[in-house]
C-alpha positions in Angstrom: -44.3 35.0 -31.2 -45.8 35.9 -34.0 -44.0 38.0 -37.0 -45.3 39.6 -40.0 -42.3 40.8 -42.3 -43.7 42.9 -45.3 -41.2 43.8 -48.5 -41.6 44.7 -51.6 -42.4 48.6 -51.6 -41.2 51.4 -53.3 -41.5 53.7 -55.8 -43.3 54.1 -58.9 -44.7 55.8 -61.3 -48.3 56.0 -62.3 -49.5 53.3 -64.2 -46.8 51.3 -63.3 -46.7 47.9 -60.9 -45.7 46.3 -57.6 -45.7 43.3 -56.2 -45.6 43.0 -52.1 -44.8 40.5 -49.9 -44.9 39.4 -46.5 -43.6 37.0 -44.7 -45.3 34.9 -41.7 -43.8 32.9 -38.8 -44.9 32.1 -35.3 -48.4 31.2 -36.7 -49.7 27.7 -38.6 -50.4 30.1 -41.6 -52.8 27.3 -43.2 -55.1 28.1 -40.9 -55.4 31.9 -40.8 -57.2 34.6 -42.9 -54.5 36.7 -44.6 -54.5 40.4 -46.0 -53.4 43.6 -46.9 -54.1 47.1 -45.3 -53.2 50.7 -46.3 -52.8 53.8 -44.4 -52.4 57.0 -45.8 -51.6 60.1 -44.2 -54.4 62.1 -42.6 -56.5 58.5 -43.4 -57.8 55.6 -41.1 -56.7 52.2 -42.5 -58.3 50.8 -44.8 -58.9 47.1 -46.3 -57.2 46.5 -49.4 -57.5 42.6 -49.8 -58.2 39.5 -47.7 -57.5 35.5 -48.7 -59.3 33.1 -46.2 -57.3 30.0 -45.4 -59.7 28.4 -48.5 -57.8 30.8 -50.7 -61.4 32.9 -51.1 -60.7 36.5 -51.8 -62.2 39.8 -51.0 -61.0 43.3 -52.1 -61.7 46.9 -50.7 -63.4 48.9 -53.5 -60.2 50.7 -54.4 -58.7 47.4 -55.0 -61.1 45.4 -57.2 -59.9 44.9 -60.7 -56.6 46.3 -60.5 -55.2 44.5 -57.4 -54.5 40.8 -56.8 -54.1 39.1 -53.0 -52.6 35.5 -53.5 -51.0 32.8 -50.7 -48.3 30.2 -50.8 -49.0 28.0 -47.6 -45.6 26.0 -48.3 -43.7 29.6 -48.2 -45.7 30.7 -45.0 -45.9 34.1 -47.8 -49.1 36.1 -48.8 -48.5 38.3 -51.6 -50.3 41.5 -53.4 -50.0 42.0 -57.2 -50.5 45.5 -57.6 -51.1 46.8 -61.0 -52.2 50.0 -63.1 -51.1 52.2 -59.6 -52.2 55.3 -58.7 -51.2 58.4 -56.9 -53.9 57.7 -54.6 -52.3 54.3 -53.6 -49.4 56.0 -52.0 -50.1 54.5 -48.0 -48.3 52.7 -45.9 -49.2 48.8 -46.8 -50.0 46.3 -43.8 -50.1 42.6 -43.8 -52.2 41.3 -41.5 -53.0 37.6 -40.5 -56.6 36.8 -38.4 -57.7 33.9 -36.4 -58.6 34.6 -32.9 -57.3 38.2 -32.8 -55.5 40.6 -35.3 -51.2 40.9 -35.9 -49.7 43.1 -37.8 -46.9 43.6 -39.7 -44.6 47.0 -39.4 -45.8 48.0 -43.0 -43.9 48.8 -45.7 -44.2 52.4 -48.0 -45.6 52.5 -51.6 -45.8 55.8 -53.5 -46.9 56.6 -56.5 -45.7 59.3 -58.4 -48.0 61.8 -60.9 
């Protein structure tokens, strides 16, 4: 079965930085498209970043330039830099890993404090 095991979150204050993590098993990670999600409250989810298993990257708009999605196939990990945060990043953060259908991971919290 597949498991998606995000960490990482927290919080922090404007400006400031985190680094998220999560964790795949039950999948042959090489071969999936990787990413992050956020949710806030009141919002539908939204894309944040996706890696292809080629290591190409996309970002949602609110993403590019501050935001970094990276993947360590040996470590079955995908991981998001998260840099010059803002209040408006406070959501809910999901990993997510695609090949033939979508699983997600139980999220984990990031605020960011004004």
């Amino acid at each position: 079965q597949v498991q998606l095991v995000e960490s990482g979150g927290g919080l922090v204050q404007a400006g400031g930085s985190l680094r998220l993590s999560c964790a795949a098993s039950g999948i042959t990670f090489s071969m999936y498209r990787m990413g992050w999600y956020r949710q806030a409250p009141g919002k539908q989810r939204e894309l944040v970043a996706v890696i292809t298993s080629s290591s190409s990257t996309n970002y949602g708009d609110s993403a590019k330039g501050r935001f970094t999605i990276s993947r360590d196939n040996a470590k079955n990990t995908v991981y998001l830099q998260m840099n010059s945060l803002k209040p408006e990043d406070t959501a809910v953060y999901y990993c997510n890993a695609y090949r033939w259908r979508n699983d997600w991971g139980q999220g984990t919290q990031v605020t960011v404090s004004s």
